[in-house]
C-alpha positions, 0 to 999 in steps of 0.5 A: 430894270423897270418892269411893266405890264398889259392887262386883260381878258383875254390878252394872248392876242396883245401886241403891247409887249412887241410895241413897248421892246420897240419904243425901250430899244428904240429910246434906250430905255432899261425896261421889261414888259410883259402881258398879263392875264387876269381873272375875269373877278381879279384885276384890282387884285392883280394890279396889287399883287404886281405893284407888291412886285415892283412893276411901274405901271400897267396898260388896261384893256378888255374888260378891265378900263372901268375898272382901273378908273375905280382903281386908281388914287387920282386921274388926270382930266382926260381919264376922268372925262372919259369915265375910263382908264387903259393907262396906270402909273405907279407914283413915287409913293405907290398911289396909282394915276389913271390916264386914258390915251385912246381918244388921243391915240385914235384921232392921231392915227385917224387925222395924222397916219391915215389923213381921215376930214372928220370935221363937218362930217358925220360920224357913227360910232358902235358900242358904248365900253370902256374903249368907247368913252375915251375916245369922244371927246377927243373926235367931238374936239374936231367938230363933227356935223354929228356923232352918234353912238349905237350899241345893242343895249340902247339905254347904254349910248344914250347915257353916254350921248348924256354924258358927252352933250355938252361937247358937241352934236351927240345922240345915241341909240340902239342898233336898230337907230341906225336905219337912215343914217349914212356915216362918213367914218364908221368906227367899231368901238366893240369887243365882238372882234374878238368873237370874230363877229360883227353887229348887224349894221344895215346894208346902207350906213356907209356914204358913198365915200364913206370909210370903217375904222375897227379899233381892234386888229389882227393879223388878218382883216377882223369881220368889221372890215370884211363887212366894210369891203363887202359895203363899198368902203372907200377906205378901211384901217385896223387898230394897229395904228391907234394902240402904237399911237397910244401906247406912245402916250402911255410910255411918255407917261412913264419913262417922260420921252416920247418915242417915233411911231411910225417905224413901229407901225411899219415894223408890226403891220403884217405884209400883205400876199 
């Protein structure tokens, strides 16, 4: 049996291994998955001690992306593009390949699951991580009217809005740069979830018809989306979508088919009372 894991720090909250038992049964893989936590000093060596043990391939999530793309031998375009990896496969003859499926897994959900316009729209992302870089290429690709990128630390998006300029309307700033701004679609891209808190955002970043997404999620509305409710929102979506989405990514990768997401999405989001 081929044997797989997640991980990061922390990674109790991980619903990667329900997700890839789903897609295994699902597709008639014979595989395991596991998570596993890693030190906060220790993710190469984590990645090594489990390779020694014969695992495949490894999905990578907070704090740990950057650091697999340092990790892996080679990348593929959209990993090196991204300056990220959430996906590793160990190859035939034990090199490690970087991939990051977040972009693709955001944008499927956003455009495919949730019927999200973005084109000719204009786009706000928070944070400037690992999970941030993966996924602006994919929503620069649909042809905002402008993206802008805020994180408490300015310098940071406004290297990543560098970064990306080539590929469309970009800038970035530090979180006061969002005074006058109005988003159509607001996407939290930051670990504070985690924490159960959420950037200080003005009152008015929302268009009238303006929608939040948080790339994290929960089993309950995560404090990006109470404030999103508490603003107007014309629509919220958790993050539940996008890590199936890109956990299907990952597991075609490995096991070369890809699984339906959808019955996996319905089976994991919590009923609502």
């Amino acid at each position: 049996m081929d044997k797989y894991a997640v991980i990061g720090h922390p990674i109790g909250h991980s619903k990667s291994p329900r997700i890839h038992a789903l897609f295994a049964e699902q597709t008639g893989q014979d595989m395991a998955y596991e998570a596993v936590l890693a030190p906060l000093d220790g993710f190469a060596d984590t990645v090594c001690r489990l390779v020694g043990e014969g695992y495949r391939g490894f999905n990578v999530t907070v704090p740990f992306k950057g650091e697999a793309f340092e990790l892996a031998d080679a990348l593929t375009d959209r990993a090196r593009r991204a300056g990220a990896v959430n996906t590793l496969k160990v190859q035939a003859d034990g090199a490690l390949l970087g991939e990051n499926t977040d972009g693709v897994g955001l944008v499927t959900d956003l455009v495919n699951n949730l019927g999200v316009a973005i084109a000719g729209r204009d786009l706000v992302v928070l944070g400037a991580g690992g999970a941030v870089r993966g996924v602006l290429a994919p929503l620069l690709a649909l042809g905002p009217a402008s993206l802008h990128i805020a994180n408490r630390t300015g310098a940071r998006a406004e290297q990543l809005a560098q970064d990306f300029a080539d590929l469309g309307p970009v800038t970035g700033g530090d979180l006061d740069s969002l005074k006058g701004r109005q988003a159509h679609v607001l996407i939290n891209g930051t670990s504070a979830g985690l924490d159960d808190e959420v950037p200080a955002l003005p009152d008015d970043l929302l268009h009238v018809d303006g929608g939040c997404y948080d790339m994290m999620y929960g089993d309950r509305p995560t404090a990006f989306l109470r404030w999103a409710a508490a603003h107007d929102a014309a629509w919220t979506a958790d993050g539940l979508g996008m890590l199936v989405e890109q956990a299907a990514e990952s597991f075609a990768l490995w096991r070369g088919v890809r699984p339906q997401t959808g019955p996996v999405i319905r089976t994991l989001r919590p009923v609502q009372p």
